[in-house]
C-alpha positions in Angstrom: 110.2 106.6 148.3 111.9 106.7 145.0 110.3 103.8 143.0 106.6 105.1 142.0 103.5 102.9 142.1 102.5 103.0 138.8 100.5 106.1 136.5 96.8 106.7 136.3 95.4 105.0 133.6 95.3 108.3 131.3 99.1 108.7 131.9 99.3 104.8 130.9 97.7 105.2 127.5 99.6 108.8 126.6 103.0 107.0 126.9 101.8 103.6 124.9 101.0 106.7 122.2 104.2 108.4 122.3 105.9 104.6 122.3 104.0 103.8 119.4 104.7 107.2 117.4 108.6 106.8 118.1 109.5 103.0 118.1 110.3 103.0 114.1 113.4 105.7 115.0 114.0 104.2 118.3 114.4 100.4 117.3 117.0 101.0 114.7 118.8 103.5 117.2 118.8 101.5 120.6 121.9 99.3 121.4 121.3 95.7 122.5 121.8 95.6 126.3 121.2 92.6 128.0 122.6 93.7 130.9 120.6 94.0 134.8 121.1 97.2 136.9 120.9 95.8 140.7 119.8 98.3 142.8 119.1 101.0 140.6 115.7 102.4 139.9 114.5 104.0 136.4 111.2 106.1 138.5 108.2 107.1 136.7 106.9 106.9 133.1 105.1 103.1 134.3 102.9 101.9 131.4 101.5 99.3 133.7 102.8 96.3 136.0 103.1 92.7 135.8 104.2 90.2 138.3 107.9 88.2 137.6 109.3 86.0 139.6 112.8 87.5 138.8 114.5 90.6 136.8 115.2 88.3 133.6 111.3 87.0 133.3 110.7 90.6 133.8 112.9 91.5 131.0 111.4 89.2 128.5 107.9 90.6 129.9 109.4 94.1 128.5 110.6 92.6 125.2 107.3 90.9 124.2 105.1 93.5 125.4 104.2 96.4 122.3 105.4 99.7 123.8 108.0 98.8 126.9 111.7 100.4 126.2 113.0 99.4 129.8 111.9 98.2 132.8 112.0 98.0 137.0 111.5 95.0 139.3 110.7 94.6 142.7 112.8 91.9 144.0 111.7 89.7 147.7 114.0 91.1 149.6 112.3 94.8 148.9 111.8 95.8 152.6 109.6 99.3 152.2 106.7 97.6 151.8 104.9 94.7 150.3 105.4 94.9 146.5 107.7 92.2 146.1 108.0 90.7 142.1 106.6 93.9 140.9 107.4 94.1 137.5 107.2 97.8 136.2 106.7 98.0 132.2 108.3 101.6 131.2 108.5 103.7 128.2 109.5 107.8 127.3 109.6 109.4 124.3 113.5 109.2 124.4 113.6 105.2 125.1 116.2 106.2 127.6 114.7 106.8 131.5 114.2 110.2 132.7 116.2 109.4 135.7 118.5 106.7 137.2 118.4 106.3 141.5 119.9 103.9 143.5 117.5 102.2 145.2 118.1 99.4 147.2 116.2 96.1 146.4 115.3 97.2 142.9 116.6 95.5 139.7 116.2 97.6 136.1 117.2 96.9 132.5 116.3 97.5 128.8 113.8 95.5 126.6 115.7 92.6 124.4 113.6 94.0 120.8 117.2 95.7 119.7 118.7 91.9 120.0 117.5 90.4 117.5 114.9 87.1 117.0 112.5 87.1 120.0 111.9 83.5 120.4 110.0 82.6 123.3 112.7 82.3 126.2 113.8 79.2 128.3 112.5 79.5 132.0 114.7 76.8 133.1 114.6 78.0 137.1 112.6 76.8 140.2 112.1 79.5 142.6 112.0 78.4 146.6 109.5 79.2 148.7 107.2 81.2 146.1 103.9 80.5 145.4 102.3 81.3 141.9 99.4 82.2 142.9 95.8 81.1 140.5 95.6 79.7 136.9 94.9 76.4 138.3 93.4 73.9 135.8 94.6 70.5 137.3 96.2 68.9 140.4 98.0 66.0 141.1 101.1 64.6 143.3 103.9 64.1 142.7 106.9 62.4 144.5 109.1 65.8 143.9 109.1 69.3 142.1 111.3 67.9 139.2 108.7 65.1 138.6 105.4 68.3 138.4 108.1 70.1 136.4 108.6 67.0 133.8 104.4 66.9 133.6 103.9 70.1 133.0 106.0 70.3 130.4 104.7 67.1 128.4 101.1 68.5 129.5 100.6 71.1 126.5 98.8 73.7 128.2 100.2 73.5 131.4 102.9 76.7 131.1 103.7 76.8 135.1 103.4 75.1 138.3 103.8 75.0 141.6 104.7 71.9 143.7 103.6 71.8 147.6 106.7 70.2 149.6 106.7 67.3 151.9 107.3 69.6 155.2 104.6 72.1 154.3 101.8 72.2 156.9 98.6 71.1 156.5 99.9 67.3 156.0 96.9 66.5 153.3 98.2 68.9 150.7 101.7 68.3 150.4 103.2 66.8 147.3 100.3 68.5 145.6 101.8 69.9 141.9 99.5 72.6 140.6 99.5 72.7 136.9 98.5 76.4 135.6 97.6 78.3 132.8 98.5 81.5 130.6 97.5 82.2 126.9 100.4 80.7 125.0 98.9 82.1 121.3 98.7 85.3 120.0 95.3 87.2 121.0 93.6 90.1 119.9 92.3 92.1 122.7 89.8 94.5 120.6 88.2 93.4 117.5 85.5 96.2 116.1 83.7 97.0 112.3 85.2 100.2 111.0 85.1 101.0 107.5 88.3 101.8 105.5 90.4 99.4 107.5 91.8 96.0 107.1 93.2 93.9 109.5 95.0 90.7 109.2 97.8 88.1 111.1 101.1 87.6 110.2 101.9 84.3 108.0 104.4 83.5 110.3 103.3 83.4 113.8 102.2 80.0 115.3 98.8 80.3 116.2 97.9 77.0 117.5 100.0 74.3 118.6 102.1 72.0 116.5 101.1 68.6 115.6 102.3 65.2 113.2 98.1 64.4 113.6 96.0 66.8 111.5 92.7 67.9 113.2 89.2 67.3 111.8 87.5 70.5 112.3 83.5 71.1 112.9 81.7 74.4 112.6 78.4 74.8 113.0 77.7 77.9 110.8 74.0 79.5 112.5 74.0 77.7 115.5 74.2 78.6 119.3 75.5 76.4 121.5 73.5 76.3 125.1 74.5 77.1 128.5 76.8 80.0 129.7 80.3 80.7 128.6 83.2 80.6 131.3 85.0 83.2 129.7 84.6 85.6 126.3 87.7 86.3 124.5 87.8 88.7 120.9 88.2 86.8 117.8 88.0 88.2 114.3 87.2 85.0 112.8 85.2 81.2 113.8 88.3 79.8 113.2 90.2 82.2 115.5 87.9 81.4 118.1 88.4 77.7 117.7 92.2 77.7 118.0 91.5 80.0 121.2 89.1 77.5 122.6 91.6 74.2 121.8 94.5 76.3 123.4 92.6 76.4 126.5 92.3 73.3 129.0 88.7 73.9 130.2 87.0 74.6 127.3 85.3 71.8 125.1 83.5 73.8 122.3 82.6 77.5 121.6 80.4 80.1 120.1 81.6 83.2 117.6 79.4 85.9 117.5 79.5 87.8 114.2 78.4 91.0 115.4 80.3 92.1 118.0 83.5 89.3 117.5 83.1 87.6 120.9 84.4 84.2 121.1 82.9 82.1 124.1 84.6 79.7 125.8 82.5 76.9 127.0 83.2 73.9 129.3 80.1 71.7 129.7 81.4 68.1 129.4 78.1 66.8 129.8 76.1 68.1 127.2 76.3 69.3 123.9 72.7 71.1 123.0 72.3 73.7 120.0 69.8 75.6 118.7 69.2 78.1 115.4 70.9 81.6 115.9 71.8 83.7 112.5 75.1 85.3 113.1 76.7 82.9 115.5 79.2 79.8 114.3 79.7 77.3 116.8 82.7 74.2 116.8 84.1 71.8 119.3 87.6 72.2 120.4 90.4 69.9 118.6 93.6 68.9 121.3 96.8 67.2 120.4 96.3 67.7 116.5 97.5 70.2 113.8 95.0 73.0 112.9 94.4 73.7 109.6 95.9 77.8 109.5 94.4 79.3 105.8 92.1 81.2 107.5 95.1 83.5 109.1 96.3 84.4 105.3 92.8 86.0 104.3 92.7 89.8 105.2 89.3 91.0 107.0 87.5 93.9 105.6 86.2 96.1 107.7 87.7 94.9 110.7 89.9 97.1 113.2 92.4 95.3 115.5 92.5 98.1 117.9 95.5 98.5 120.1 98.6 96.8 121.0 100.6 98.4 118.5 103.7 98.3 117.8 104.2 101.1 115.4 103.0 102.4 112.6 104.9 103.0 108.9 102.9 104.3 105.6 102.4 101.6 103.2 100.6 101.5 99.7 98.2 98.6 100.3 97.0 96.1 102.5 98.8 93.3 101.2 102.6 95.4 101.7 101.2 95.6 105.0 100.6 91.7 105.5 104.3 91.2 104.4 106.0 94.1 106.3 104.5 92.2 109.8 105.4 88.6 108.4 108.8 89.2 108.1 109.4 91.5 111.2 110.2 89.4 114.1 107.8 91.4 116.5 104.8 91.0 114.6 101.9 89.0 115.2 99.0 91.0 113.6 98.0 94.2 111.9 95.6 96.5 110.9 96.0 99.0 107.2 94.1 102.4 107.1 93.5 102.8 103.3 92.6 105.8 101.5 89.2 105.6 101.9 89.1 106.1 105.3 87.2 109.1 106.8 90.1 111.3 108.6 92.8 111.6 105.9 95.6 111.6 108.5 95.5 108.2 109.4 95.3 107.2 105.7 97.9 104.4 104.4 99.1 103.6 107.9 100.2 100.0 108.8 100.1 99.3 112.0 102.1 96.7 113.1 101.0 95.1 116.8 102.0 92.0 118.9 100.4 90.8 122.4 102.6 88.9 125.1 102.9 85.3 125.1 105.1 84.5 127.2 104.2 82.4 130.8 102.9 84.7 133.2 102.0 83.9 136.7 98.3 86.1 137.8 100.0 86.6 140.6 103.2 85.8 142.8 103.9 85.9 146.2 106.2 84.4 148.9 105.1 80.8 150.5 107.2 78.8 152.7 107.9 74.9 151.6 106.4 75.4 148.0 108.5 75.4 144.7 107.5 77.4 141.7 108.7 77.1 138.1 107.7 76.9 134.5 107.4 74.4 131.4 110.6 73.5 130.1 109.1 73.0 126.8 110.9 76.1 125.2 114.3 74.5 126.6 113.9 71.5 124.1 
C-alpha cells in the first residue's frame, strides 16, 4: 500500500524542524495552488494526522497548522482499509512532495499560506450519513438539521454539530442535535521560565470573542479555588487563562498557577469556595461580553512559548519582534532570544508561531441517518 500511516514521533518532530528552518525561503517562493489532486497520493514525510470531513477542510487544516507545505486525505470511499477522513499533514525540506502516486480513493493538495489573508474559512456543507464523533457539550431536538445548524451558529461556542435523523434507529434519539466543541482562540501549548527570552502575542489576533457589552472582570490574586479542574490548559498570563476559561462552555471559573503556567478549568456550578494560596490567581469566567485585551500588548520576561513555530528571522529587539508577528497574517504569538541568552546561536531569533483554530471534529466516522456540519458563523 502506497499511502503510509503516519512517521514515529522522532520523524514527526525532525520535519516540523526542517519546516521551521526553511519556511522564510519557501513562503516567498511557493505558488498559490488552490487546486485538489483526486486520486493522487503525496507518500511519506507525515508530520501528524487530523481527521476532515472532506479534502478542502483538510486543506485549511494544512494552511492553519505551523509547519504543513501539503497535504493527503483519506476520502469514505477508501476501500483498503478503515482510515476513512484521514487527514495527513505533510512537510520536506523542498515544500514540494518527494513523490506523486496514483492512488485510488486519496485526495492531495498544497497548504493556502502562499494565498494570501488566512481568514478563518466558511464550512458552509452538511455531510450525510457521518457522525462527528465527541466534543459534546449540549443536546437538544430539533425539528431538522438546518434548524441544529441555525443554533449552533447563534450558540457562541458551539463550532459543529451533528443532527440525529427521524429514520435513525433507536426511536428515542432521533431529532437529537449534538452541539460540540473545538478551541476557537489562539492557545499556547508550552509555556516555561527561561532566561534570555521574551515571549509575547500578536496585537492583532482576536483572542476572545467579540462583544457591544464590555465585561466586568474578577481576579482573585493569592487565592485557590476548591475542587478539581476538568481540564488544565498553558497560559502565560491570569488573564490568558480567563479568556481560555470564558471561551469554553463548561467552565465557570479558573485557577492560574504562577509557577508552572497551568490554567485550570473548572466547572462546579454549585459552589464557589476559596482559600489562601501565594502564587495562584483565580477569576470567574465572563460570556457574551467584550474582554478587556491590554494584557496581550505587555511582553513577558522570562517566558518561552515553546513550539509551534512558524519560523524564525534575526531581529534587533523584542519589540521588532512584537511588530514583525502583528503584521504577518500567520502570526498569533512569539517568542525573541536576546543576546543574553546562554548558547549564542540562538541569539536575536524571533520566532514567529501560530496554533490551529479552525473547527475540528476529535474524530469522524461514517453513521447511517445522521447529518454532520459546522457553524455558519464564519459565512456571515
Amino acid at each position: 500500500m502506497q499511502l503510509h500511516c503516519g512517521l514515529t514521533e522522532k520523524m514527526g518532530v525532525y520535519f516540523i524542524l526542517i519546516s521551521v528552518l526553511t519556511f522564510t525561503s519557501l513562503s516567498s517562493s511557493q505558488e498559490c495552488t488552490r487546486e485538489l489532486l483526486e486520486n493522487v497520493d503525496f507518500p511519506g514525510t507525515d508530520i501528524k494526522f487530523e481527521y476532515s470531513p472532506d479534502a478542502r477542510h483538510c486543506q485549511h487544516l494544512c494552511t492553519q497548522h505551523p509547519s504543513c507545505l501539503f497535504f493527503t486525505f483519506v476520502r469514505p470511499e477508501w476501500t483498503t482499509d478503515n482510515r476513512h477522513f484521514y487527514c495527513y499533514l505533510k512537510s520536506t525540506p523542498s515544500g514540494e512532495p518527494n513523490k506523486k502516486t496514483a492512488l485510488i480513493g486519496v485526495t492531495s493538495g498544497y497548504s493556502l499560506k502562499p494565498c494570501g489573508p488566512d481568514p478563518q474559512p466558511c464550512l458552509s456543507r452538511v455531510y450525510q450519513n457521518v457522525d462527528f464523533l465527541g466534543a459534546d457539550y449540549r443536546t437538544l431536538f430539533t425539528a431538522d438539521y438546518q434548524e441544529c445548524q441555525r443554533v449552533c451558529t447563534k450558540d457562541p461556542f458551539c463550532q459543529f454539530f451533528t443532527f440525529v435523523n427521524p429514520v435513525f434507529t433507536p426511536e428515542k434519539i432521533r431529532y437529537k442535535c449534538h452541539l460540540k466543541f473545538s478551541w476557537p482562540l489562539p492557545r499556547t501549548l508550552n509555556v516555561n521560565r527561561k532566561n534570555g527570552v521574551v515571549s509575547g502575542f500578536s496585537h492583532s489576533v482576536q483572542l476572545s470573542q467579540f462583544s457591544d457589552t464590555e465585561c466586568s472582570v474578577k481576579l482573585f490574586p493569592n487565592t485557590d479555588t476548591m475542587g478539581g479542574a476538568f481540564e488544565s490548559q498553558p497560559a502565560g498570563t491570569p488573564e490568558q487563562c480567563l479568556a481560555i476559561c470564558s471561551a469554553h462552555p463548561k467552565c465557570f471559573y479558573f485557577s492560574f498557577q504562577s509557577n508552572d503556567f497551568t490554567c485550570k478549568l473548572k466547572d462546579n456550578p454549585n459552589d464557589l469556595l476559596m482559600k489562601s494560596q501565594q502564587g495562584v490567581t483565580s477569576g470567574i469566567a465572563t460570556h457574551h461580553c467584550q474582554q478587556p485585551t491590554g494584557w496581550a500588548n505587555v511582553p513577558l520576561e522570562g517566558v518561552d512559548f515553546q513550539g509551534s513555530d512558524i519560523l524564525f528571522e534575526l531581529m534587533d529587539d523584542a519589540e521588532t519582534c512584537q511588530k514583525r508577528c502583528t503584521i504577518d497574517q500567520h502570526c498569533q504569538f512569539y517568542t525573541y532570544v536576546n543576546e543574553t541568552f546562554g548558547d549564542p546561536v540562538f541569539r536575536r531569533r524571533c520566532y514567529l508561531k501560530r496554533t490551529t483554530t479552525m473547527p475540528a471534529p476529535p474524530k469522524i466516522t461514517k453513521l447511517a441517518n445522521v447529518v454532520s456540519g459546522f457553524t455558519m458563523r464564519n459565512c456571515i
